[in-house]
BABA-454142 format. One line per 10 residues: number of its first residue (from 1); their letters; for each residue x, y, z of C-alpha. Coordinates in Angstrom, 3 decimals, always signed. Each point is the difference from the previous one (the first is absolute). Layout:
BABA-454142
NUM) a) X Y Z | ... $
END
This chain:
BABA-454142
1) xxxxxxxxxx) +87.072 +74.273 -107.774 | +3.392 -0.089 +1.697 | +0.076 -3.167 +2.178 | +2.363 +1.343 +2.165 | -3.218 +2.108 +1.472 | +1.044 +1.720 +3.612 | -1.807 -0.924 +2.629 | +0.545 +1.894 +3.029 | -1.313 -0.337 +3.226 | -0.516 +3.125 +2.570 $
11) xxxxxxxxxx) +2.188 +0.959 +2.734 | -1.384 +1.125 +3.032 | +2.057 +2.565 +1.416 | +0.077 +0.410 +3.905 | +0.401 +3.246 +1.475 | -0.146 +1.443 +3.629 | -1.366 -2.466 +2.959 | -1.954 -3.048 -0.638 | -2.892 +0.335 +2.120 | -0.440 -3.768 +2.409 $
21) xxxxxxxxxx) -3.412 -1.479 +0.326 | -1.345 -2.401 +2.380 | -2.403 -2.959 -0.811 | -1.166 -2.784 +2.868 | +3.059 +1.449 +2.173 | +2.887 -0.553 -2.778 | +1.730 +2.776 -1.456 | -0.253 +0.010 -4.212 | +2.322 +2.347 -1.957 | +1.228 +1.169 -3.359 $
31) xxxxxxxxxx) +3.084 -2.185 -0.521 | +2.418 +0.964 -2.644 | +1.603 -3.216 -0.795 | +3.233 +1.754 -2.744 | -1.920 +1.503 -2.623 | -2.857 -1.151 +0.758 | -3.234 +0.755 +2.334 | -2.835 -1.747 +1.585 | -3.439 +0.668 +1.592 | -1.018 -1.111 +3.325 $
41) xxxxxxxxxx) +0.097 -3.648 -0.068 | -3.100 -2.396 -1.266 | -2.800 -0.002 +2.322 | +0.544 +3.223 +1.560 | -1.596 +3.809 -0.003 | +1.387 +2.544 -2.061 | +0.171 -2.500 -3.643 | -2.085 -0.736 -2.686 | +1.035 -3.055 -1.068 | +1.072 -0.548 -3.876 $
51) xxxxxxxxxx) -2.523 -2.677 -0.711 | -3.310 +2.169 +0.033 | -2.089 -2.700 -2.188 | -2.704 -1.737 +1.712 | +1.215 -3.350 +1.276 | -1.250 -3.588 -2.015 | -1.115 -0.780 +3.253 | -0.847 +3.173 +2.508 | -1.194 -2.292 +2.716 | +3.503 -1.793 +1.260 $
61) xxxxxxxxxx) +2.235 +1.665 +2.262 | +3.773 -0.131 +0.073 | +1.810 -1.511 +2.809 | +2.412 +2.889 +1.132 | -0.576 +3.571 -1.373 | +3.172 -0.088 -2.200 | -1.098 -3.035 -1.965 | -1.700 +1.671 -2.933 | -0.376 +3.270 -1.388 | +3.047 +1.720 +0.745 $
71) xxxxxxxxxx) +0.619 +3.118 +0.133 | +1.525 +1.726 -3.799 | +3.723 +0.958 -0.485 | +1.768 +1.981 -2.343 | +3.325 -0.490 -1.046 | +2.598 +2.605 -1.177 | +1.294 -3.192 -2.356 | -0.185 +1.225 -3.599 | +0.158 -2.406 -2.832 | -0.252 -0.436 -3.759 $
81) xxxxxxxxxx) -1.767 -3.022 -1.425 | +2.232 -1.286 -2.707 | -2.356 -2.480 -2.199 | +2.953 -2.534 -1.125 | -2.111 -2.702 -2.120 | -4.099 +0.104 -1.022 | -1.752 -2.907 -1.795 | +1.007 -2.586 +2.544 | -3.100 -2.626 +0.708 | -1.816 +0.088 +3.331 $
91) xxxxxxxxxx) +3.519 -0.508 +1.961 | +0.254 -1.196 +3.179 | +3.283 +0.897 +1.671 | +2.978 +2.172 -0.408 | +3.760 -1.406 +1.399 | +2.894 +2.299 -0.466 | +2.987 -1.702 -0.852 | +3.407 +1.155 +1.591 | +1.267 +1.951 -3.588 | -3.037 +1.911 -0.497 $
101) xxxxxxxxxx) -2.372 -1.827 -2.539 | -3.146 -1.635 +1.518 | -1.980 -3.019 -0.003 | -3.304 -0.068 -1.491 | -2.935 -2.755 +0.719 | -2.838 +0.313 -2.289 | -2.724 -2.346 +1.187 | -1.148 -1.891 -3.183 | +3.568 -1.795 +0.894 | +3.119 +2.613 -1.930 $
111) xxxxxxxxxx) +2.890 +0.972 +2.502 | +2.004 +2.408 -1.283 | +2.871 +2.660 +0.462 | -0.549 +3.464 -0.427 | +3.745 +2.315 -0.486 | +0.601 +2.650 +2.203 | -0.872 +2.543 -3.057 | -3.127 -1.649 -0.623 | +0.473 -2.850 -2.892 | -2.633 -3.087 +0.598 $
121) xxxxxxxxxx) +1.688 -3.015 -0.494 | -1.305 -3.547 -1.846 | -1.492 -2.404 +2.187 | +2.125 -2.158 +2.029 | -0.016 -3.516 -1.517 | -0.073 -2.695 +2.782 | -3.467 +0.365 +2.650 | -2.131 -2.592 +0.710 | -3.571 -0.465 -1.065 | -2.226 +3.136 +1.611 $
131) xxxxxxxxxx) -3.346 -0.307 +0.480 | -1.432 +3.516 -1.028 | -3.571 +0.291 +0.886 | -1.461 +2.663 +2.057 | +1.704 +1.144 +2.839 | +3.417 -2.832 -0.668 | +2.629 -0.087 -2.651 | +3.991 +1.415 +0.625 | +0.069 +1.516 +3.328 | +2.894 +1.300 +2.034 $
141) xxxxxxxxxx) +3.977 -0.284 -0.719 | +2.568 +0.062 +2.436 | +3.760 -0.017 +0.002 | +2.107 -2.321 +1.614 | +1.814 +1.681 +2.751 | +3.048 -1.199 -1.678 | -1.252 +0.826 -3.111 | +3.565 +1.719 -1.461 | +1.846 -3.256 +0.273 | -2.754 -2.621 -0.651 $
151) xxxxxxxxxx) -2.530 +1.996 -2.043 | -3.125 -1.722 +1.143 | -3.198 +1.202 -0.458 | -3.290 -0.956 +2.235 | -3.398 +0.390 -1.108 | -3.386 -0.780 +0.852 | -2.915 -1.086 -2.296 | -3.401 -1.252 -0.396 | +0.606 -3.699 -1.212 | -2.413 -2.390 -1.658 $
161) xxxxxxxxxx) -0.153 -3.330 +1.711 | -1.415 -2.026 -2.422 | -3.855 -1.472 +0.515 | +0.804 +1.143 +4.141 | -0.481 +3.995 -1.266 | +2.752 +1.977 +0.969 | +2.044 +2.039 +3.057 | +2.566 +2.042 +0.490 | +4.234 -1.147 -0.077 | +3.166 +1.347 -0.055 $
171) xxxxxxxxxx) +2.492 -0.806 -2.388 | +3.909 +0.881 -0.365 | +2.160 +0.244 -2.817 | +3.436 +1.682 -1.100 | -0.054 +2.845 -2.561 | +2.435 -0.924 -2.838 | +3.045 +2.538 -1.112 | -1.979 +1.414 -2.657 | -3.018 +0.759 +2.150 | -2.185 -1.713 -2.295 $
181) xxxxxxxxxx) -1.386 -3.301 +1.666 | +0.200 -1.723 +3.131 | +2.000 -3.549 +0.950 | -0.271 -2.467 +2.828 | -3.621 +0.517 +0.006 | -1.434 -1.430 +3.010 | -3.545 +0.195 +1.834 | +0.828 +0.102 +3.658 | -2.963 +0.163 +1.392 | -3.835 -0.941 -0.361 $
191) xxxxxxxxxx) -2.545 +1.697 +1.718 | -2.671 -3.112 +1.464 | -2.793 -0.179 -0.704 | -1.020 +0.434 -3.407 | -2.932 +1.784 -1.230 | -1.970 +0.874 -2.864 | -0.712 +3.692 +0.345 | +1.799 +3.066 -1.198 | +0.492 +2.405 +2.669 | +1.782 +0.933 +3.192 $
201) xxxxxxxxxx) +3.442 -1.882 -0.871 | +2.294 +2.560 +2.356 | +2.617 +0.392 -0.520 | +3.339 +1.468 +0.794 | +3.198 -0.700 +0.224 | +2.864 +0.979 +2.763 | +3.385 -0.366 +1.073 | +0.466 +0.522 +3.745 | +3.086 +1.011 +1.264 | +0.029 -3.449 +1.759 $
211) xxxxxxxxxx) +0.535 -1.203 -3.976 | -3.186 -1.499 +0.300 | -2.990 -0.015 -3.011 | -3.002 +1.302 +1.093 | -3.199 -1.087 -2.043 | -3.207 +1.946 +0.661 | -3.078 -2.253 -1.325 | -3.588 +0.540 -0.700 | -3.083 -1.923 +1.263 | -1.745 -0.505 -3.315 $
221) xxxxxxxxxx) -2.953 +2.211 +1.071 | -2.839 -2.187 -0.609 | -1.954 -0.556 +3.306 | +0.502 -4.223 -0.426 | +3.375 +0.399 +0.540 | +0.791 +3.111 +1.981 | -0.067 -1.890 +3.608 | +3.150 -1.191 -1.286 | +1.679 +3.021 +0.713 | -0.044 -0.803 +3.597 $
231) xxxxxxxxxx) +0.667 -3.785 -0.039 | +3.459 -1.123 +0.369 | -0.143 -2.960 -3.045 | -0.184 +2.198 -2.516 | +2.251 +3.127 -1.747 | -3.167 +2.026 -0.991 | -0.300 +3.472 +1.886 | +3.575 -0.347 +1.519 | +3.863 +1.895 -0.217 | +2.632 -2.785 -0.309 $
241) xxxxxxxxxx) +3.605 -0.069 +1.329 | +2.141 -1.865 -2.881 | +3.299 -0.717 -0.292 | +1.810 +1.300 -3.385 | -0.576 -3.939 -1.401 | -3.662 +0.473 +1.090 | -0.125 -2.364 +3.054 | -1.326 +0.947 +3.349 | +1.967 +2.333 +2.521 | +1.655 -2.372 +2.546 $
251) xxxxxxxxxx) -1.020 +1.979 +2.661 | -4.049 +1.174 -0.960 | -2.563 +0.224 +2.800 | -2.171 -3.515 -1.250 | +3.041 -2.027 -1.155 | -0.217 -2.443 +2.553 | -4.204 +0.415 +0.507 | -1.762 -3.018 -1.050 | -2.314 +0.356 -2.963 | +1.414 +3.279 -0.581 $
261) xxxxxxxxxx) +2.051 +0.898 -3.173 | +3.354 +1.501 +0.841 | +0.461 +2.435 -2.288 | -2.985 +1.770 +1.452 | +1.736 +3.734 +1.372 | -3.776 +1.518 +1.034 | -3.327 -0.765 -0.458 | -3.181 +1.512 -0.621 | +0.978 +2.066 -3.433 | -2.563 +1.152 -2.870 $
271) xxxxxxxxxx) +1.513 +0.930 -3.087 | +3.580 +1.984 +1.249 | +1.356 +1.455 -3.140 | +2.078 +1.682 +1.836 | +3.229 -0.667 +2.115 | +3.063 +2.273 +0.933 | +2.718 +0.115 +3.164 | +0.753 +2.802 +1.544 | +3.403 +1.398 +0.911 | +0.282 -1.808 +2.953 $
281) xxxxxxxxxx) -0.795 -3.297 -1.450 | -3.759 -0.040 +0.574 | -2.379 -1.612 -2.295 | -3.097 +1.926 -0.577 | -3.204 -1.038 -2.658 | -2.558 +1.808 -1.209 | -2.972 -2.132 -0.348 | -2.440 +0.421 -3.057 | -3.445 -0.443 +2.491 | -3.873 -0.221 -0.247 $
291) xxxxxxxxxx) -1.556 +3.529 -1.044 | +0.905 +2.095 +2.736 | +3.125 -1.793 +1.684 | +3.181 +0.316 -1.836 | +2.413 -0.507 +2.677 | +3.650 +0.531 +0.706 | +1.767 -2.588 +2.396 | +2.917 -0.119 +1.374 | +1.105 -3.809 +0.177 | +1.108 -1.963 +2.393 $
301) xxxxxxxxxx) +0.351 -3.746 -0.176 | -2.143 -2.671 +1.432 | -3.196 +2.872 -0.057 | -3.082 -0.004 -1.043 | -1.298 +2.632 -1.938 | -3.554 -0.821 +0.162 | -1.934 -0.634 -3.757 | -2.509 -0.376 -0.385 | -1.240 -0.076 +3.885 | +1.817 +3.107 +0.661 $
311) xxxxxxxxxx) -0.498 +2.845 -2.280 | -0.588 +3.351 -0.789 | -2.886 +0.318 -2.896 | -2.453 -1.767 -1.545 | -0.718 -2.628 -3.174 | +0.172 +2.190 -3.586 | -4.294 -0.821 -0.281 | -0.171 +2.213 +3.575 | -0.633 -3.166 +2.182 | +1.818 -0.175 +2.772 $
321) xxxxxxxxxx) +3.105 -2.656 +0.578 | -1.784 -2.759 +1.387 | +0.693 -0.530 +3.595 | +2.869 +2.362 +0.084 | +1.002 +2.908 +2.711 | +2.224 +2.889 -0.396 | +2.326 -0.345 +3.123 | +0.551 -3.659 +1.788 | +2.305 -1.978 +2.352 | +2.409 -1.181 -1.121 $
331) xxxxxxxxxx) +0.064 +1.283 -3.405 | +2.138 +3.265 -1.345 | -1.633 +2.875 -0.336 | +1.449 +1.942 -3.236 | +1.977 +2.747 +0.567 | -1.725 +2.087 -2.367 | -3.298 -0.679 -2.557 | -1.425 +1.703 -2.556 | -3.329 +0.771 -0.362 | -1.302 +0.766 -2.735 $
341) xxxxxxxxxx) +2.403 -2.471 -1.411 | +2.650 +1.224 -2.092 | +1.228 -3.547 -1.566 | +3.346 -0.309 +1.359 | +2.566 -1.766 -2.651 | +3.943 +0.706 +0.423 | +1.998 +1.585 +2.909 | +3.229 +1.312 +0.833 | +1.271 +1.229 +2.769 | +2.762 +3.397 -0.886 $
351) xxxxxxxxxx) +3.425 +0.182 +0.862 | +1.592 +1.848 -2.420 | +1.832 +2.959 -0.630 | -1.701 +1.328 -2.714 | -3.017 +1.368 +2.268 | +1.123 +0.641 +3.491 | -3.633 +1.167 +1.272 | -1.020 -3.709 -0.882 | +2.307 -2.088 +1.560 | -1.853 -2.522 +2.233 $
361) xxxxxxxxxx) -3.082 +0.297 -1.725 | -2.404 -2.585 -1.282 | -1.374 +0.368 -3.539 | -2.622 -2.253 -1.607 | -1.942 -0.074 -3.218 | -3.246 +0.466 +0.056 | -2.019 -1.541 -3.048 | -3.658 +0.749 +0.902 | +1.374 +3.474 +0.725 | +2.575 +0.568 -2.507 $
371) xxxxxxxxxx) +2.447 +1.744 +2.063 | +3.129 -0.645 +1.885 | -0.487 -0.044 +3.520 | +2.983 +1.452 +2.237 | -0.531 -1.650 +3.883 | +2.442 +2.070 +3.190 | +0.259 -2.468 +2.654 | +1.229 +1.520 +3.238 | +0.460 -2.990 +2.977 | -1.758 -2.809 -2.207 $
381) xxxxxxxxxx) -2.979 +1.988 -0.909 | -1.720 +1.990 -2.929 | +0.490 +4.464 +0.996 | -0.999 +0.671 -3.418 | -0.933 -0.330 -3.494 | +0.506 +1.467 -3.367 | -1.388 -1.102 -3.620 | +2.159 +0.635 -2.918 | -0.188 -0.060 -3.265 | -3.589 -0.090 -0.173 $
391) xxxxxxxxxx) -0.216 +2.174 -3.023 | +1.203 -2.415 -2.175 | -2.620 -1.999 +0.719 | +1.554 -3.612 -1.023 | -0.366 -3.439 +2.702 | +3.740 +0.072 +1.841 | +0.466 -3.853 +0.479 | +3.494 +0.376 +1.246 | +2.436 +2.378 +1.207 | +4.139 -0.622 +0.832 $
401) xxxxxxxxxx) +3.076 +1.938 +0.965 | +3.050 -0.327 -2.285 | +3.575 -0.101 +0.573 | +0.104 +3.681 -1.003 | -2.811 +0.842 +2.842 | -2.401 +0.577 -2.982 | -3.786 -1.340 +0.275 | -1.370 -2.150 -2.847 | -3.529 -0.686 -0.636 | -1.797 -2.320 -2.491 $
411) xxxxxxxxxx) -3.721 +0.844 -0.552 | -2.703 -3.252 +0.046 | -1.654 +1.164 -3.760 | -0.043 -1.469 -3.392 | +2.520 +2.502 -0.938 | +1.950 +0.014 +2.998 | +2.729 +2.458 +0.452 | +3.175 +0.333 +2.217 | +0.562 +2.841 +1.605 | +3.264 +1.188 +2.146 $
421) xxxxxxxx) -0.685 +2.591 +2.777 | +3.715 +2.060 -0.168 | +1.022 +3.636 +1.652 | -0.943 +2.768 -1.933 | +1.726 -0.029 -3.390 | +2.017 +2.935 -1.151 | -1.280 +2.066 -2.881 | +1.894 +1.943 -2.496 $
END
């Protein structure tokens, strides 16, 4: 089959007067944003929303009419799907690098580079010990925002800790001339505490345009240690602020709080797989919830995000999270959930040239879904939602922009693949 498969999505062509409709006393209307259209916003008359499945849990209500379900859009935005490598082993994240070839993590612990035309590289020589179990192993890479003078590397892994169990860190090292190991190996930081389990590690990594590291982390997901996502000693269930030697932002909101650790950014996280910043220089996660409340939040430091008192969803057996309420005080209410869940893992926010109709749109894998997810925000909130490709039917665990405004893709399977989401290619 040839992988370079069109996939084109459907323009909606306007024509004569768009008719205005009125919901509650607030005017809705057809907006052509470009290319591209959208339905009367979430919440309102006149739109069926895209998500049409029964909800995991039909009962719960969302706080503001726009927070889930939106309404569908359709994009004039053709593409091709270009499959550049197959064969690659459950990976994990997909980094660009600034003269076209890509960085590959596979989880069982191999980072490698894939060219630009598609050739998969040998393992780089030179990572720590990875504990590969479950949900850990080799997680996210990151450049260095000076990466083309000082050609360091970031990363983030499951890592054993001896007889203690094991937790997530974040190591650094500098890719060698030859692109075939890694020097100045050095763990800079160590996610506290420990534990023997093998799920919910977070975790990704990003450079803010401050030049700061962000570190999203996990809470371990076993009920014995989930409270710690909302106590201040400990990293588990939190986004760190790091600087690029891995010690706490100067300037982060419990620095100077007793008791508190200080490279704590926000609290109140469950398993974000899933970090990007937005044109402007906002950080935004997408949070891998309960059944029924995968949320997307935009961050803010110093806030509370509310796991596990405040969620959307319920416990995977169908109970319900105990003691927990959708909407509270003093906690942040997501911008936008999911339910049923999709299983959020990878976003990017576009700003490229290659599709115009994107730009300033979120995308996000979905695993439990297997489809890429394309978010508009309009004024810090979700006005619609469309699921691509969905008939390829493979988990997307991470999506990012290139330098050439292309999309790239790795799939979460045993024979993962890498895909690059380009303009329509020119036939003979």
């Amino acid at each position: 089959m040839d992988s370079r498969q069109r996939f084109r999505t459907t323009t909606l062509l306007l024509a004569g007067l768009v008719t205005a409709c009125h919901y509650s006393g607030q005017e809705t209307r057809l907006q052509a944003l470009g290319t591209e259209t959208t339905a009367q916003a979430p919440g309102q008359t006149g739109c069926t929303p895209l998500e049409t499945r029964a909800a995991n849990v039909p009962g719960q209500r969302p706080t503001t009419p726009d927070q889930t379900r939106a309404c569908p859009i359709t994009s004039s935005a053709a593409f091709d799907v270009v499959v550049l490598a197959t064969g690659l082993q459950t990976p994990w994240a997909v980094e660009p690098l600034p003269n076209g070839d890509l960085l590959i993590t596979e989880k069982p612990g191999r980072l490698r580079i894939v060219s630009a035309q598609g050739q998969v590289g040998a393992p780089i020589q030179g990572l720590p010990a990875v504990y590969a179990s479950g949900q850990g192993g080799l997680l996210d890479v990151a450049l260095s925002p000076a990466f083309s003078t000082d050609q360091t590397l970031y990363w983030s892994f499951s890592e054993p800790r001896g007889g203690r169990g094991n937790a997530t860190s974040v190591a650094k090292g500098v890719l060698s001339p030859d692109r075939r190991s890694l020097r100045h190996v050095r763990v800079i930081f160590r996610a506290m505490p420990a534990y023997d389990g093998d799920k919910h590690f977070g975790s990704r990594l990003a450079f803010g345009p401050d030049g700061m590291l962000y570190v999203s982390l996990g809470e371990r997901s076993d009920l014995e240690i989930r409270p710690q996502a909302q106590q201040l000693n400990s990293h588990m269930g939190k986004i760190l602020r790091l600087t690029p030697d891995g010690q706490p932002a100067p300037d982060n909101p419990f620095a100077r709080q007793a008791g508190a650790l200080p490279e704590i950014w926000t609290v109140g996280h469950r398993n974000v797989q899933a970090t990007a910043f937005d044109a402007q220089g906002q950080l935004w996660s997408v949070d891998m919830g309960p059944q029924g409340g995968d949320e997307l939040n935009r961050i803010e430091g110093g806030k509370n995000y509310g796991w596990p008192l405040v969620t959307f969803g319920e416990e995977y057996s169908g109970e319900p999270i105990p003691n927990a309420t959708t909407t509270k005080s003093g906690y942040v209410d997501p911008v936008y959930y999911w339910d049923p869940v999709i299983a959020p893992s990878g976003a990017q926010f576009y700003t490229g040239d290659a599709f115009p109709a994107w730009r300033g749109n979120l995308f996000v894998g979905a695993l439990k879904d297997r489809e890429l997810v394309r978010l508009q925000l309009e004024q810090g909130r979700v006005t619609g939602e469309e699921r691509l490709l969905s008939d390829r039917n493979q988990r997307i665990r991470d999506v990012k922009q290139g330098p050439d405004g292309a999309l790239y893709v790795v799939t979460d399977e045993a024979e993962g693949e890498l895909w690059k989401l380009v303009p329509p290619l020119r036939r003979p």
